[in-house]
N, C-alpha and C positions, 0 to 999 in steps of 0.2 A: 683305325687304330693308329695310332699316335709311333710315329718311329722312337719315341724316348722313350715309350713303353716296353717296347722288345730290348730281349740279351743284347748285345753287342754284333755278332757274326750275322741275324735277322733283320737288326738295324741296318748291316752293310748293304743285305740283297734287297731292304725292301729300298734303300738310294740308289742302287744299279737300274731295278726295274723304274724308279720316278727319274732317273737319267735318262733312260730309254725312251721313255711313255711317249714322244713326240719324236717324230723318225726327221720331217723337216727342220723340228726347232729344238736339237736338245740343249740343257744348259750345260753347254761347255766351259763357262766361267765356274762350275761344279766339278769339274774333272777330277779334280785333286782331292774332293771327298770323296772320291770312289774309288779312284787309281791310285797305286802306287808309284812314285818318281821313275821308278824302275820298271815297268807293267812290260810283257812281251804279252802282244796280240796277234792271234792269227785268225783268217776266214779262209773261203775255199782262192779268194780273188788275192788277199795283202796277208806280208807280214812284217809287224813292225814291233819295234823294242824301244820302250821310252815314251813318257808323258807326252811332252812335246812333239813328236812324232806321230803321235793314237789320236793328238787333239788336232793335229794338221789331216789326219787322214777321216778324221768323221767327220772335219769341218769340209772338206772337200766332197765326202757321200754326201751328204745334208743339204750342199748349196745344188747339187746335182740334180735330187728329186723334187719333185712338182708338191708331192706330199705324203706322207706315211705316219705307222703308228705301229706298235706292237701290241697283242694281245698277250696275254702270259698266263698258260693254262696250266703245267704243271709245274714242282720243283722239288728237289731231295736236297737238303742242304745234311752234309756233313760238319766236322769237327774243323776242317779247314778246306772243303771245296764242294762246290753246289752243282747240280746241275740244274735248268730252268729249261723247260718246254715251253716253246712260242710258235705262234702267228703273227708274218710279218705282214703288213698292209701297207703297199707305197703304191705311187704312178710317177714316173718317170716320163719324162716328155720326149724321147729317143724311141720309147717302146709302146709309144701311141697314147689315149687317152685313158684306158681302161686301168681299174684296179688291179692289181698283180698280188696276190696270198702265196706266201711261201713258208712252209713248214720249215724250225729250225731248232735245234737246243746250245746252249751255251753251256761250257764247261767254265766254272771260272774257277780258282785259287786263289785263298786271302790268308792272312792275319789280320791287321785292323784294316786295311787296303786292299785291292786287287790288284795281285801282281802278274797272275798270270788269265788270258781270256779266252777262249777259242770259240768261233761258230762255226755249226757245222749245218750244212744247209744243201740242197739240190742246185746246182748252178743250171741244169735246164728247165728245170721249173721258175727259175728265177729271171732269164736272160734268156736260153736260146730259144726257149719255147714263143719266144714273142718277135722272134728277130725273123721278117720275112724268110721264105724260103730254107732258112735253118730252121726256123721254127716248126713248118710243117713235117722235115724228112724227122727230126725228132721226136714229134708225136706219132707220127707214122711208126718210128721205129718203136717208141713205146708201146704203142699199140700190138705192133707185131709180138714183141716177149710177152705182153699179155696175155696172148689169144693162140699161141701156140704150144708146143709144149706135148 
């Protein structure tokens, strides 16, 4: 389906998620059609306020990761805020060779822009669970609130 096809606020999120779609390569010379001048973004790691700012800080994830992508499974879009269920899919070269899948949902708030973004995601699922030795007492300890009880 053709983005000029959808309403306007559908149009917005199906640009967010084709912004997305490539975790190494998004098109950052696109920003501006999806963000507002004024955007505050937050994750569990950064928070920043301003275009210029959101495009410095994804230009810096992006050059960091070996390669990613997102899946985008579910989404409830409201009258002016959506939320979007995903699967992230990166390999990071710090964190060894293997694929790394992290469950996450985005909050976002628009008018004709995204002004405001949030991810909300597992940071040991993401990071310490791969990081030697943190990794392991972490799973350990996940395991342990698993199976006890």
């Amino acid at each position: 389906m053709q983005t000029t096809d959808l309403n306007p606020k559908h149009a917005l999120i199906e640009r967010f998620k084709a912004f997305y779609k490539d975790v190494k390569h998004p098109r950052l010379d696109a920003i501006g059609e999806v963000y507002s001048s004024q955007v505050k973004f937050r994750d569990p790691i950064h928070q920043v306020q301003g275009l210029d700012k959101l495009h410095a800080y994804l230009y810096d994830m992006c050059e960091s990761v070996g390669s990613g992508r997102f899946e985008f499974l579910d989404q409830l879009v409201g009258t002016d805020t959506a939320y979007i269920k995903w699967n992230m899919y990166f390999q990071h070269p710090k964190l060894g060779s293997e694929t790394i899948i992290v469950r996450g949902m985005s909050q976002i708030q628009f008018d004709d822009r995204i002004y405001y973004h949030e991810d909300v995601y597992d940071m040991g699922q993401m990071v310490y669970e791969h990081v030697p030795v943190v990794g392991w007492a972490v799973k350990r300890l996940r395991k342990r609130l698993t199976t006890e009880g």
